[in-house]
Every structure is written in structure tokens, then in C-alpha cells.
N, C-alpha and C positions, 0 to 999 in steps of 0.2 A: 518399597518406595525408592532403593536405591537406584532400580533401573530407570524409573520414570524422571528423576532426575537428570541422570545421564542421559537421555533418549529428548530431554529439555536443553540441554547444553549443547548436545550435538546438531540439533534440527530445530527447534524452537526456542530460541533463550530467552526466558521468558522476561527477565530486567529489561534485554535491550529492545527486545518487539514492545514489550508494555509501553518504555518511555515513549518510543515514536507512535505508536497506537492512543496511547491517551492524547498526545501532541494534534493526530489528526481527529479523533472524535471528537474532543472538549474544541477544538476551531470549527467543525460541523456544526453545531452546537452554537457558539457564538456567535459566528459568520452569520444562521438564520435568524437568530435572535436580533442583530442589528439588523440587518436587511430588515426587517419588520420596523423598526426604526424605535427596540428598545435599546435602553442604558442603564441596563443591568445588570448583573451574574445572572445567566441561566440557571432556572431553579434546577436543585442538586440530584432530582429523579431524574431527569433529562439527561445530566450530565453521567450518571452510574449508568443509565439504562444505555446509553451510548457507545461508554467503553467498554462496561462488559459485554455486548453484542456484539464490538468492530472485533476486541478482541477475540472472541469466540467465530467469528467468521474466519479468521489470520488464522487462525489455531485449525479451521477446518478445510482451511484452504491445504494448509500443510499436510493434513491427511489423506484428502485427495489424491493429493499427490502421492501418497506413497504409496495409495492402490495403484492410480495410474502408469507409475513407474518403477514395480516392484519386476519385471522380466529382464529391465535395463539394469536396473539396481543390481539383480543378481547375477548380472552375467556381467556387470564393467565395473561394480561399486560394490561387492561381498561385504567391505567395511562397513556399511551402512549400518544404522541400528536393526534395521527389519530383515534384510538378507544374512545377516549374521546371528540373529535370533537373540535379542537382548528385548523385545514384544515381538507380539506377532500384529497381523492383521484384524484379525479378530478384537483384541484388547483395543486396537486403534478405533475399529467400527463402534466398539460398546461409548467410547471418550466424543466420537462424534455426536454420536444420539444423542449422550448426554450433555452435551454443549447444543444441541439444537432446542431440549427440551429446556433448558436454561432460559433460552431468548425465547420460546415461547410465552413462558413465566412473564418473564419481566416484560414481554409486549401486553400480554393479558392485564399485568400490575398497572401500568403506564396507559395507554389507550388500546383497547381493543382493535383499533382499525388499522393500528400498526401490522397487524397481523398479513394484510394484503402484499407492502410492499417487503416486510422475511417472506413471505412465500416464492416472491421472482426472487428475490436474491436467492432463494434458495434452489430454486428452478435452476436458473443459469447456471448457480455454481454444479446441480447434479449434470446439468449438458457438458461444461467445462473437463467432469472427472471423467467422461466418456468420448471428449473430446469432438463433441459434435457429434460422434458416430461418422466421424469422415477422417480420422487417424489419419491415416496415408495421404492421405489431401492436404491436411494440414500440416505434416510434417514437412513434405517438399515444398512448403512455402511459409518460411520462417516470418517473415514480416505480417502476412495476415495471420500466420497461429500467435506473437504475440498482443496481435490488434486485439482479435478473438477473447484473448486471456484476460488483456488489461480490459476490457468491460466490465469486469464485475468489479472494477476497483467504483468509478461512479454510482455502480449500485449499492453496495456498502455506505460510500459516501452521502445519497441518498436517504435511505435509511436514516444514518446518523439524523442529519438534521431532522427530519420527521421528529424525531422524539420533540424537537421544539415548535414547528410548525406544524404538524400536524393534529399535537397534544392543545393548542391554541384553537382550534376548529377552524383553520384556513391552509391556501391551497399553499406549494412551493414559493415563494418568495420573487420578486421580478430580479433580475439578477445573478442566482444561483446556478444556473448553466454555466455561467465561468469558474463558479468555484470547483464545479464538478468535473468540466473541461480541465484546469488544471488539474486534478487531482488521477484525472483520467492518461495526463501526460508524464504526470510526476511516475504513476506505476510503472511505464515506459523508461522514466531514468532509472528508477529500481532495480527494474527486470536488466538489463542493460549492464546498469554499473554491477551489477552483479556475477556476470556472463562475460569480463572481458580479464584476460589472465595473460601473463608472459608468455610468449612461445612455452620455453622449459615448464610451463607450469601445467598446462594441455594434460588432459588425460585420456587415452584411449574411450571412445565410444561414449565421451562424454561430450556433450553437444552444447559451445560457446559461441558467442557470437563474434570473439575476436581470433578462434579458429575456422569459422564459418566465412568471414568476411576478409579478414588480413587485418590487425591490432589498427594500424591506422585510418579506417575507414567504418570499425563496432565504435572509437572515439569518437568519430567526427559525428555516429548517427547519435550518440550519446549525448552530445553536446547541443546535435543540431532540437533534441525533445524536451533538453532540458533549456532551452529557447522559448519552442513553444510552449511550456508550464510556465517558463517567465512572464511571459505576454498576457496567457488566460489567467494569472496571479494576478497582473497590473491592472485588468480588466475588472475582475472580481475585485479588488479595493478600489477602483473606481465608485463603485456602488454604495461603498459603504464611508466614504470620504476620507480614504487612506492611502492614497496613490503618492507623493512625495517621498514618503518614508521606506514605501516598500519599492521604488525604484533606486533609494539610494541603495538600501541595504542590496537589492537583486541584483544590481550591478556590481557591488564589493564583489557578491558570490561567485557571479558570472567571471570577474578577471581572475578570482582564486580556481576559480574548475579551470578554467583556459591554462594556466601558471601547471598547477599539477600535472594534466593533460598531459600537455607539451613534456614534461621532465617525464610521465612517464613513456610515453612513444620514444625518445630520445635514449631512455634505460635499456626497457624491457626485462626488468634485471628479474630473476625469478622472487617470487612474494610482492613483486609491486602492484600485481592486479588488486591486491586487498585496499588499496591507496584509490582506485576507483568508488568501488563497494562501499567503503566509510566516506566517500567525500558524496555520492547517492544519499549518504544517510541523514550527513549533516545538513544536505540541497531541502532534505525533505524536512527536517526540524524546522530550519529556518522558514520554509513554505509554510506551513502551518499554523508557527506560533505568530508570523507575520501576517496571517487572516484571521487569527482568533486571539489569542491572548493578548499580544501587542495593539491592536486596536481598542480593545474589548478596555483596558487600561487608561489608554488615551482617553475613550470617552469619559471614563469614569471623572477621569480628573478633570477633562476640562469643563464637565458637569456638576463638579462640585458633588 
């Protein structure tokens, strides 16, 4: 167990993906529950059946990846868990299946017809680990491979709510395009805030977006998505009559990322890229718990 541990800490942490994982299912979740125009807690099958399937997607997304990029890995990242032999591939493939065989369970448990839309998300994400079959295509053109990428984040997102609307015997909610929209842009500041490091921080054959681009201009595209997640956010509480609230707080966030930003283009100091990374993380708490928990509250109360 020791290695799996390690091989969690290093590549998957499972506390801090859980918190924002539960952050985004349980507001999938909510977000279609009001959109239907209840004022209630989602019942709690919806709400498990959610998390443990987004999380099991994140968990499968991660392994993916490290078939996909097991040649880069060993020849620029030997540290890695897999290139260094602390699992292999193999053990990762058995952890897949058995996380796919999970969400079948609990689709099976929950509604059967859930089973249609895990099948495209699981479609896409097999095209994703093969990269379309157009690698090379893809690679030389960084902005359509992460367009490409970040689509499966709305199908997940999808999914999620299904467990509410679809377990109801009706169609997607009028609405939830925005919520999916944003969550399709929030991936966008993820992938991004994730991919942008000091010069001195650059690693050989490792591929960022603020060695790709020049540090001041992976910001500005960083900034400019976490914009439009602002907007398809304001849109999506539109819907559900929470637009005040979620413009004051988007706006606090929006001058706090601009504020960081700026100090760190101004730095560059090596370790400050991670000051990106975590401020993505917190974009994306606050996104979330501001389409589902936080409203989801509001009504309660002012429903008595």
C-alpha cells in the first residue's frame, strides 16, 4: 500500500482533487435540481452516485495520461512514478477497469439509462488517450489539443447532473448549457494555471504554456478563460435567480487573479508558478460552491 500511497501524493492527491471534485459534482447536482425549480437537498443517491463517478473519471483521466505520456515521461521525467518503477502500467490498467466497473455499478444502482451517457464520456475519454489518432496534428497546435482536451470536462459535467435529471424521467434542464459552458472554460483556467512556471522553473522537453508562449501572454490567455467562465457562471445563475451575488463575489476574484497576476509577471521569481496553479484552484472552488452550495442555501432559507 506504501507505493500506492506515494504514486497518490505525487500524481493524484486524493484530499485535494476529492475537495474540488465533490465541489464540482455536488453543484452539478444542485445547479439541475434548482433549474427544475426544486428547493431541496438532492437526494443523497444522486449526490454519491456523482462524486464517486466525477471522481473516478479525474482518477481515469490521470491514467490516461500516463499511458499516453509514458515515451516523454521516460526520456524528460525518469522521476515520475511509472518511468522510475514505483507501478507499472499494467497495475494502473487493472485500477482503471476497476474504476470503470464501479460507475457502471452505481449507474446500474441509480437508473439504468444513465449508462448511455458513461459510455460517450467514456468514448471521448478512450479518443483523448489516443489523442484522436492525429498525435502529430495535435501536438503542433497547442490551442486546438487543449480545446480537444477540455471537452470532456462538460461531459463529465453532464453526466453529473444526469444523476438528478435524468433519475427524475426528464430531459437536461433549460439552462444548463451555461453551466456546462462554464465548467468547459473553468478546465481551460486549470489546464493553463497549471502549465505556467518561472523561466528558471522550465524543464527540458517539458511542454508549458508559459515556455510555449512567453510568461506574459500563457497570463493574459489564462486570464482572458477565466473571463469567459466568469460570464457562462453569470449566465448560469441567471437561471436559477442568483446573479447579484455571484457577480459581486466574481468580481472580488477577478481583481484578486488580476493583483497576483501582475506580481507574478513582475517576479518571475523561481516557485512562483505554483501561486498560478493554487489561485486556478481556488477560481474553481469559488465557481462551483457559487452554483450549487451557495444558492442551493439561499433558497432553503429564504423558503423557510
Amino acid at each position: 500500500m506504501n507505493k500506492w500511497w506515494t504514486y497518490q501524493r505525487e500524481r493524484f492527491p486524493v484530499v485535494a482533487h476529492g475537495i474540488l471534485i465533490a465541489a464540482f459534482s455536488f453543484s452539478a447536482v444542485a445547479y439541475s435540481s434548482m433549474l427544475r425549480g426544486r428547493f431541496a437537498v438532492p437526494a443523497w443517491q444522486a449526490i454519491v452516485v456523482a462524486f464517486v463517478s466525477c471522481f473516478l473519471f479525474f482518477l481515469q483521466l490521470r491514467i490516461a495520461d500516463e499511458f499516453k505520456d509514458i515515451e516523454e515521461d521516460t526520456k524528460h521525467r525518469p522521476y515520475r512514478p511509472v518511468p522510475r518503477g514505483l507501478v507499472s502500467l499494467r497495475e494502473l490498467g487493472v485500477v482503471f477497469v476497476l474504476a470503470a466497473v464501479l460507475q457502471l455499478v452505481l449507474a446500474l444502482w441509480l437508473e439504468p439509462m444513465l449508462i448511455l451517457l458513461l459510455g460517450v464520456t467514456w468514448v471521448y475519454l478512450a479518443l483523448m488517450s489516443k489523442e484522436f489518432f492525429v498525435r502529430k496534428w495535435l501536438s503542433d497546435r497547442p490551442i486546438v489539443y487543449m480545446v480537444s482536451h477540455m471537452m470532456i470536462m462538460p461531459l463529465i459535467d453532464l453526466y453529473a447532473t444526469s444523476t438528478d435529471w435524468q433519475v427524475a424521467g426528464e430531459g437536461p434542464p433549460p439552462g444548463l448549457i451555461w453551466f456546462l459552458m462554464a465548467s468547459f472554460f473553468n478546465g481551460m483556467v486549470i489546464e493553463i494555471g497549471r502549465k505556467i512556471r518561472s523561466p528558471r522553473d522550465e524543464e527540458t522537453g517539458v511542454q508549458t504554456y508559459s515556455a510555449l508562449w512567453g510568461p506574459g501572454v500563457a497570463v493574459a490567455t489564462w486570464f482572458g478563460v477565466l473571463v469567459a467562465a466568469w460570464v457562462c457562471a453569470v449566465l448560469a445563475a441567471w437561471h436559477i435567480g442568483f446573479i447579484m451575488p455571484i457577480v459581486v463575489v466574481f468580481v472580488v476574484m477577478g481583481v484578486v487573479s488580476a493583483v497576483i497576476s501582475r506580481a507574478f509577471l513582475r517576479t518571475l521569481a523561481p516557485g512562483q508558478g505554483k501561486w498560478m496553479e493554487q489561485l486556478s484552484g481556488g477560481w474553481t472552488l469559488a465557481l462551483y460552491l457559487g452554483l450549487g452550495a451557495a444558492p442551493l442555501v439561499w433558497r432553503l432559507i429564504s423558503h423557510g
